[in-house]
N, C-alpha and C positions, 0 to 999 in steps of 0.2 A: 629564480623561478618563483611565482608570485604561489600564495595559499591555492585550494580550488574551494569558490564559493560553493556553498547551499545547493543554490541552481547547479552549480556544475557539475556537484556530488550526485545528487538525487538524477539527474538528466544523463550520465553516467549509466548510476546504477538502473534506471530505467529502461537504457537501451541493453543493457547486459540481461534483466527479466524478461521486456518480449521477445527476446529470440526464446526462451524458455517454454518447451511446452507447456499448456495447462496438463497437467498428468488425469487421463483418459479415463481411469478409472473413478476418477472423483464425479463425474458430469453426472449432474441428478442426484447427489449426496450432501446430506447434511452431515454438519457436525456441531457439537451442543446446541443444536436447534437451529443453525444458521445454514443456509443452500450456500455450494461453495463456489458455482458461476456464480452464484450473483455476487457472492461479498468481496470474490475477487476481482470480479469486474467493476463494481462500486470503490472499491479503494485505489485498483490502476487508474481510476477514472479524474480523482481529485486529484490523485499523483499528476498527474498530464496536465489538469487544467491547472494547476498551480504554476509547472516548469513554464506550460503557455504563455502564461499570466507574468513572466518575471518573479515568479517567487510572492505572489501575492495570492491570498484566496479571499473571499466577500464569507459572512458569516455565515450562510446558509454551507459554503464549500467547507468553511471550518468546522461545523456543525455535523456534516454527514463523513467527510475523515475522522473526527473525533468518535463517531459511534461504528464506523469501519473497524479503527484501533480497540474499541471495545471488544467488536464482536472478534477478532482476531484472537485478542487476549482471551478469549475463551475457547476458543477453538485449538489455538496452538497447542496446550496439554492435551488434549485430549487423540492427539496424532496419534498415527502409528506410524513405523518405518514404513510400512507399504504406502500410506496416503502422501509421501514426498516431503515430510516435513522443514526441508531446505527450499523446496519452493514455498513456502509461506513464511519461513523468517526472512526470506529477500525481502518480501512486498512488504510486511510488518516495519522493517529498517528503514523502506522508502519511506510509508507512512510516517515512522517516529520521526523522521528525518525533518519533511514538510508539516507535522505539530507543532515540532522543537524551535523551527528557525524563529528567529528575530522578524524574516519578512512576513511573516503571514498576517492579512490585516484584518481586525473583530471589527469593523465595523455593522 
C-alpha cells in the first residue's frame, strides 16, 4: 500500500471537517479581534482551492492561508471549552498541512 500524498491527506481531512458543524454559538463572534465565520470560511476556502488545484496555490492563495494560519494562531489560545476548540485545530492542521507541502507554488 503506497504512502497517502499531501492531497490525499488534506482531501481526507477536509471531507471529515465539512460534515462538522460550524458550532452555533460562535456566529457573529470574534476572537483576539478576528470574526470567526469569516476566518473560518477564508481558510476552508484556500484549503479547497488548493486540493482543487492539485496541491498548488498562486501567491495571492499562499499569501491569504498564510495570514489565515496567523490569525488562527491567535485565536486558538484564547478558546474556551465551550467555543469547540477541536473544531479549530482540525482546520488549523488542514491549513499547516497545505503551508507545509512541498507542492504549493510562490510564484
Amino acid at each position: 500500500m503506497s504512502e497517502e500524498t499531501a492531497v490525499e491527506a488534506v482531501s481526507r481531512l477536509y471531507q471529515e471537517f465539512m460534515k462538522l458543524p460550524f458550532p452555533p454559538r460562535l456566529a457573529g463572534v470574534d476572537r483576539a479581534g478576528f470574526d470567526l465565520v469569516m476566518l473560518d470560511s477564508d481558510t476552508a476556502s484556500w484549503v479547497f482551492i488548493w486540493i482543487k488545484n492539485g496541491g498548488e496555490l498562486e501567491a495571492q492563495g499562499r499569501s491569504g492561508l498564510l495570514r489565515c494560519i496567523a490569525r488562527l494562531d491567535q485565536v486558538i489560545p484564547v478558546l474556551s471549552e465551550a467555543d469547540d476548540p477541536e473544531y479549530w485545530h482540525h482546520l488549523h492542521e488542514m491549513a499547516r498541512l497545505v503551508a507545509d507541502s512541498p507542492h504549493v507554488v510562490t510564484k
